[in-house]
Rosetta silent file (secondary structure, phi, psi, omega in degrees, C-alpha in Angstrom):
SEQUENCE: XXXXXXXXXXXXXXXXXXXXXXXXXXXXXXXXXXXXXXXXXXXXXXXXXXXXXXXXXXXXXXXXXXXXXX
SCORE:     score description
SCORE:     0.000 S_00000001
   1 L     0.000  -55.036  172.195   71.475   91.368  101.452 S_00000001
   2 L   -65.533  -28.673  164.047   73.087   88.105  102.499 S_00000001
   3 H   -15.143  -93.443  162.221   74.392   87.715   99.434 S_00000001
   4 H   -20.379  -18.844 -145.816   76.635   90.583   99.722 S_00000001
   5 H  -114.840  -98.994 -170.937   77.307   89.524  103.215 S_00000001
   6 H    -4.226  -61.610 -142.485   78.318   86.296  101.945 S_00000001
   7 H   -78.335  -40.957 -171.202   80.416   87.684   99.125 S_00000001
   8 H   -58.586  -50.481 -172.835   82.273   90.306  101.664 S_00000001
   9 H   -81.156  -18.942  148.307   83.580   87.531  103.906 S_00000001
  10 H   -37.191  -70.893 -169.762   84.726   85.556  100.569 S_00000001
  11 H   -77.462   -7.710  170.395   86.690   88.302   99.475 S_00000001
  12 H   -89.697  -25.796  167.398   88.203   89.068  103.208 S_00000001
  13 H   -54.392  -61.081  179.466   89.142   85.210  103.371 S_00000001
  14 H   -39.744  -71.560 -132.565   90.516   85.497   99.677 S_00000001
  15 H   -76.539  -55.798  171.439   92.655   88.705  100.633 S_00000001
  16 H   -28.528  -49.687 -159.973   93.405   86.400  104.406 S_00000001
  17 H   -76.603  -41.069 -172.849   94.487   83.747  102.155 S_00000001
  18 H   -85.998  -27.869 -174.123   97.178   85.597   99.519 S_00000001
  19 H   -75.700   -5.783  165.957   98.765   87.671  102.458 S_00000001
  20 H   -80.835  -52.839 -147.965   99.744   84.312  103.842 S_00000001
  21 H   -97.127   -3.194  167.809  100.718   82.214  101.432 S_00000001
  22 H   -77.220  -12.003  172.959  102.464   85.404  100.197 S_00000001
  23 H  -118.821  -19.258  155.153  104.835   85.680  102.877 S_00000001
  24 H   -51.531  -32.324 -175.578  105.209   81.923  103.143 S_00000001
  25 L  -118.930    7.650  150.493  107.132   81.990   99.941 S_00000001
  26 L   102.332   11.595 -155.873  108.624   85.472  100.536 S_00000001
  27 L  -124.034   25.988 -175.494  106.971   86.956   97.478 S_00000001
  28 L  -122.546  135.527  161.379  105.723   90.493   99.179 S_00000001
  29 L   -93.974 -169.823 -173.168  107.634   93.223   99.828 S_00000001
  30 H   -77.107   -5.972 -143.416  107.048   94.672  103.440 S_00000001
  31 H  -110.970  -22.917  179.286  105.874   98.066  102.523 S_00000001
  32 H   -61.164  -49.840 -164.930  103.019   95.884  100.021 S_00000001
  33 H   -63.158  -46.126 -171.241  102.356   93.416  103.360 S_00000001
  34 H   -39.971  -55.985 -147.158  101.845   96.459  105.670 S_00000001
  35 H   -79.007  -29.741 -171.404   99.266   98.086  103.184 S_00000001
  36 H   -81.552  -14.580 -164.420   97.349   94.515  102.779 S_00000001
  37 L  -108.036    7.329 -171.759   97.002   93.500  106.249 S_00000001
  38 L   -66.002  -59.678  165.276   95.858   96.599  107.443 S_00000001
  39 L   -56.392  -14.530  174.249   92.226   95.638  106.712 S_00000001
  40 L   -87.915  164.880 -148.330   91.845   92.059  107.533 S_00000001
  41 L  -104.643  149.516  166.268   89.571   90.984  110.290 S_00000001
  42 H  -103.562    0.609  136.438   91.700   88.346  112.263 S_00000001
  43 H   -23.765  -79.210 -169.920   89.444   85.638  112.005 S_00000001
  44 H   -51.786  -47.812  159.233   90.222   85.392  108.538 S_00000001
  45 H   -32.493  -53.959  174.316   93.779   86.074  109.026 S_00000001
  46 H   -57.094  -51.127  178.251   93.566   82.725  111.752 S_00000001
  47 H   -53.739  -54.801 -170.289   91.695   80.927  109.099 S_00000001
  48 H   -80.104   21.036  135.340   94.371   81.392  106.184 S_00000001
  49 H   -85.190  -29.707 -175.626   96.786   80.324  108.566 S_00000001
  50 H   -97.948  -10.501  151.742   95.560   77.068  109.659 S_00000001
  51 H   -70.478  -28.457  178.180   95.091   76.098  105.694 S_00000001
  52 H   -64.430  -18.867 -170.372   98.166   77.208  105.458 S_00000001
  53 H  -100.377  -71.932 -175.082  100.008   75.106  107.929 S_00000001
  54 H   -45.901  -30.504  139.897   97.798   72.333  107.413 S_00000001
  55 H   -50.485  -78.433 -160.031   98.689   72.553  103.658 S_00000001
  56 H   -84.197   17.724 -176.559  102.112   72.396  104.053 S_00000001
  57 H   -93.678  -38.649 -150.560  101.897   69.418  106.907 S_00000001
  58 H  -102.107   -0.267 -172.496  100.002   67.225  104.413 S_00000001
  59 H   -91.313  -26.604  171.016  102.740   68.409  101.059 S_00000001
  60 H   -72.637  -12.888 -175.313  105.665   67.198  103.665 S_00000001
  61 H  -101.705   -7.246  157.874  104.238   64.127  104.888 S_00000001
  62 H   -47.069  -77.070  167.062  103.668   63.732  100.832 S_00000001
  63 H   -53.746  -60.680 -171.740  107.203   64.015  100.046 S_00000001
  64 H   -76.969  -30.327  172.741  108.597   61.911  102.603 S_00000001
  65 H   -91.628   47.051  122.952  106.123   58.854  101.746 S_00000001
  66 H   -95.977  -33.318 -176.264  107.069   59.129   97.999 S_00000001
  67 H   -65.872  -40.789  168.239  110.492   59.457   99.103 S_00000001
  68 L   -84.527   -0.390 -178.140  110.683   56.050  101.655 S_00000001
  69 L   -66.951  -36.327 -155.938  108.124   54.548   99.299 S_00000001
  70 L   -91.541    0.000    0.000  111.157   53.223   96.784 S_00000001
């Protein structure tokens, strides 16, 4: 039983996680985004957002200290 329970909140994080980083790059249309987000819990939604930001704050602070490194 927890398993399952386990496995459920995997795959609503997973699901959390591609409708974000799918409209971060733009790569959804709207009538796809509509149909996907209909079903997430917004926890997960909240979650996949703050890897997402926190993602791209650690690929930009990347880029500029290889870039002022030289």
């Amino acid at each position: 039983m927890a398993v399952m329970s386990v496995r459920r909140h995997l795959a609503g994080l997973a699901q959390a996680a591609m409708t974000v980083f799918s409209a971060l790059f733009g790569i959804r249309r709207g009538v796809d985004h509509e149909r996907q987000t209909r079903g997430l819990h917004p926890a997960y939604l909240a979650i996949a957002i703050l890897i997402a930001v926190i993602s791209f704050v650690i690929v930009l602070l990347a880029i500029v200290r290889a870039v002022t490194s030289h």
